[in-house]
Every structure is written in C-alpha cells, then in structure tokens.
Residue frames as qw, qx, qy, qz and C-alpha x, y, z in Angstrom:
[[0.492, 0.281, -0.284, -0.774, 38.55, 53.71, -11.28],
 [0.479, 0.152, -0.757, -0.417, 38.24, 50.29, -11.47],
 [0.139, -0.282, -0.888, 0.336, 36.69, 49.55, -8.53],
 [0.294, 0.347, 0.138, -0.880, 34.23, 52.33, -9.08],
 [0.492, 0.259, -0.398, -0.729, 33.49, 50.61, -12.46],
 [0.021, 0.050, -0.965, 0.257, 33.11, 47.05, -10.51],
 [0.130, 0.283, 0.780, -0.543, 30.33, 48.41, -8.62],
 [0.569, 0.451, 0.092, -0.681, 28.19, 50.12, -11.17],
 [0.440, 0.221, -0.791, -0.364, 29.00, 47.05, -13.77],
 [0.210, -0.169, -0.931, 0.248, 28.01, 44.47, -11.13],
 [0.382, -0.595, -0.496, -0.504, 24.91, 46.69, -8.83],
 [0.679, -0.139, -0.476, 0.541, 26.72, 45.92, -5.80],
 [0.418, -0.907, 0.038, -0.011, 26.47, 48.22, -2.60],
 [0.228, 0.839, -0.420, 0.259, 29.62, 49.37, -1.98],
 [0.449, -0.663, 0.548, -0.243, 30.12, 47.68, 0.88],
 [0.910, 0.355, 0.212, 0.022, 29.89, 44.20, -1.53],
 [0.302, 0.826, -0.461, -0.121, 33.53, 45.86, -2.97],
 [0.936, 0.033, -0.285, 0.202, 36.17, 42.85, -3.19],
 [0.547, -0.792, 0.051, 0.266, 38.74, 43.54, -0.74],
 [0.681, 0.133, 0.279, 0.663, 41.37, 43.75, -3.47],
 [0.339, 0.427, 0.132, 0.828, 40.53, 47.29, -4.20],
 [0.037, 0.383, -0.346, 0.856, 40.64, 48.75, -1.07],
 [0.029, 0.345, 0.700, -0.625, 37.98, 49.80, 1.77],
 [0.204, 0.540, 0.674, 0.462, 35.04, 50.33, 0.29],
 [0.071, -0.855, -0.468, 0.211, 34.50, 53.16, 2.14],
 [0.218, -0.708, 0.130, 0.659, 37.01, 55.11, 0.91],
 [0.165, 0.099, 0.761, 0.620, 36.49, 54.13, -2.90],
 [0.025, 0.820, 0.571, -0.018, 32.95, 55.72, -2.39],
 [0.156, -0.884, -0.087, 0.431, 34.09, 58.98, -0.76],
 [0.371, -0.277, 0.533, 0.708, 36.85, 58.96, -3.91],
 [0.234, 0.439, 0.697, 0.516, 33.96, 58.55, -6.12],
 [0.208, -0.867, -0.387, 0.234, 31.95, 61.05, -4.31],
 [0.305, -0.663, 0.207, 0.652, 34.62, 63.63, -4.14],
 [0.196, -0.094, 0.670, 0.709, 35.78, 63.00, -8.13],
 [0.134, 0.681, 0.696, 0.184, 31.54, 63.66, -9.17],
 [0.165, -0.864, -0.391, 0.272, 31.26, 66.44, -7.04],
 [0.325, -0.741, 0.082, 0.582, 34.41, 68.22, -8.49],
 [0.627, 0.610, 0.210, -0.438, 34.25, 67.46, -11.76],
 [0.116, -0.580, 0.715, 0.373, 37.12, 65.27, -12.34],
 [0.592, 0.171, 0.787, 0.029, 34.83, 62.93, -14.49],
 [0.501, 0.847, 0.149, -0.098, 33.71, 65.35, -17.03],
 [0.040, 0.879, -0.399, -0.258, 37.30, 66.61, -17.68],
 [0.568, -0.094, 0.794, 0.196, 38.23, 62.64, -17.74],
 [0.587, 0.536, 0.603, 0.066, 35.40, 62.19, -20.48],
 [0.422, 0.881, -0.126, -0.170, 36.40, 65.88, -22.57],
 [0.120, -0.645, 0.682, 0.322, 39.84, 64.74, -22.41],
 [0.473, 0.045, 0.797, 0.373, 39.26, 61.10, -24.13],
 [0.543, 0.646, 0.531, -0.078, 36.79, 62.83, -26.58],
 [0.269, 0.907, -0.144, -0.289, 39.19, 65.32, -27.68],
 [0.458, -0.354, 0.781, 0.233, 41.47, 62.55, -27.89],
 [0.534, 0.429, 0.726, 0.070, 38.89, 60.90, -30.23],
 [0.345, 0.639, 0.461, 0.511, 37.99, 63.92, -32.74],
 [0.471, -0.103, -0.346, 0.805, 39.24, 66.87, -30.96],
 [0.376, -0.627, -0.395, -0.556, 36.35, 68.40, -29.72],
 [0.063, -0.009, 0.696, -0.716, 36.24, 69.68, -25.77],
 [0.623, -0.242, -0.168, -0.725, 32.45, 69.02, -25.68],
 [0.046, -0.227, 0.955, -0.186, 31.28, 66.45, -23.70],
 [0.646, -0.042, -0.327, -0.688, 28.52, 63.93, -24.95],
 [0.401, -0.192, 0.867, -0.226, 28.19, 61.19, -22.02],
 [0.847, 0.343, 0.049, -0.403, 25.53, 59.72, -24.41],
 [0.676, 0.529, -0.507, -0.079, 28.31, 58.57, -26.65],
 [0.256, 0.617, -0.688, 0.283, 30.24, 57.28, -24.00],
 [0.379, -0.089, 0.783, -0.484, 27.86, 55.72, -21.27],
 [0.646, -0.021, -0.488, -0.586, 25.69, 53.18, -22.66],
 [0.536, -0.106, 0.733, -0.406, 23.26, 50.95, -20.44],
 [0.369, 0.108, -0.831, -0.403, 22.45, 47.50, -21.80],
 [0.781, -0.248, 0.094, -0.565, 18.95, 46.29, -20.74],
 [0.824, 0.058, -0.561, -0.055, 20.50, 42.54, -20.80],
 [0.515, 0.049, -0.636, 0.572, 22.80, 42.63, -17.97],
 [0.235, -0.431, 0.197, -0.849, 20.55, 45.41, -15.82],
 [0.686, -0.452, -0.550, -0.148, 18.96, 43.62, -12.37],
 [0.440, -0.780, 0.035, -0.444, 18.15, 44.21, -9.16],
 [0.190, 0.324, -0.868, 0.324, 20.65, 43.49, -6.09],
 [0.490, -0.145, -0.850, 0.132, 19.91, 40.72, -4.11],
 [0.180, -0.399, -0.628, 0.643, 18.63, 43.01, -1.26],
 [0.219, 0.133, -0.021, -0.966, 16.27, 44.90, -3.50],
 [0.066, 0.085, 0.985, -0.133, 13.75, 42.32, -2.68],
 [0.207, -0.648, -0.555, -0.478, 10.78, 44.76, -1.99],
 [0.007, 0.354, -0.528, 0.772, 9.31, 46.78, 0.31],
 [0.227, 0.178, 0.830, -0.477, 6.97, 46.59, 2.92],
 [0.071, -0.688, -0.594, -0.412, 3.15, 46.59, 1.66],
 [0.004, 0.862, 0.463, 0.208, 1.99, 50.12, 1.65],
 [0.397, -0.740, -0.131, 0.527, 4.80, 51.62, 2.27],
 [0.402, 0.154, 0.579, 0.692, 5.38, 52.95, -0.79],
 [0.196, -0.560, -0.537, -0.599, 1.95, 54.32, -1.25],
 [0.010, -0.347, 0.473, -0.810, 1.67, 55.29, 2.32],
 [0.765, -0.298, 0.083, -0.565, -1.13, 53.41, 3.38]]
C-alpha cells in the first residue's frame, strides 16, 4: 500500500518506484488486481465503519486532491503539434 500511495502522491510512472518497495511491476499488477476486485472499497467501508459505523462508502470524504502539490511528470512535456487535433 505504500508504494501504491508513493506513486499517486509523487505522479511517478511506476517504473520511477524506489527499489525499496519491490519491482515495480509487480506493485502495479497488485494494484491492478486489488481495483479490479474490490479490495479497496471494502478497505475504505471497513475504516468508515470504523469511523461512525456506517458500511457506505463516500471516497469523497476520504480522497481529497490538493491543487498545490498537483503537476505534471517530467515526461509529460507535450505532444507533437497536431497530434492531438489530428492535423
């Protein structure tokens, strides 16, 4: 989990992971695998019922993006001209 929350705190491609927490390719396919099956939502009902025992789940309350620290990686330079727009 914490190398999952590395990479979406930081912006970082996976492959950018510090070697301390593992191959990055398998910390993807972990993250991948834990979206697709829905062991985050059950993560997030379980701390909310912790919190006011409620099984709903309101990611609102829990994810919050700060516009200060949001920026582009280093390799989201641009694209070509017109390739966007197709011409």
């Amino acid at each position: 989990m914490e190398a999952i929350t590395w990479r979406f705190r930081t912006g970082s491609p996976w492959r950018d992971l510090p070697v301390e927490f593992g191959a990055w390719q398998s910390v993807a396919e972990r993250h991948l695998r834990r979206s697709k099956d829905g062991t985050y939502v059950r993560v997030f009902a379980s701390v909310r019922r912790a919190q006011d025992g409620s099984d709903d789940v309101d990611l609102e309350r829990f994810l919050l993006v700060d516009s200060t620290v949001v920026r582009a990686h280093q390799h989201a330079a641009g694209a070509r001209p017109g390739a966007l727009t197709g011409g």
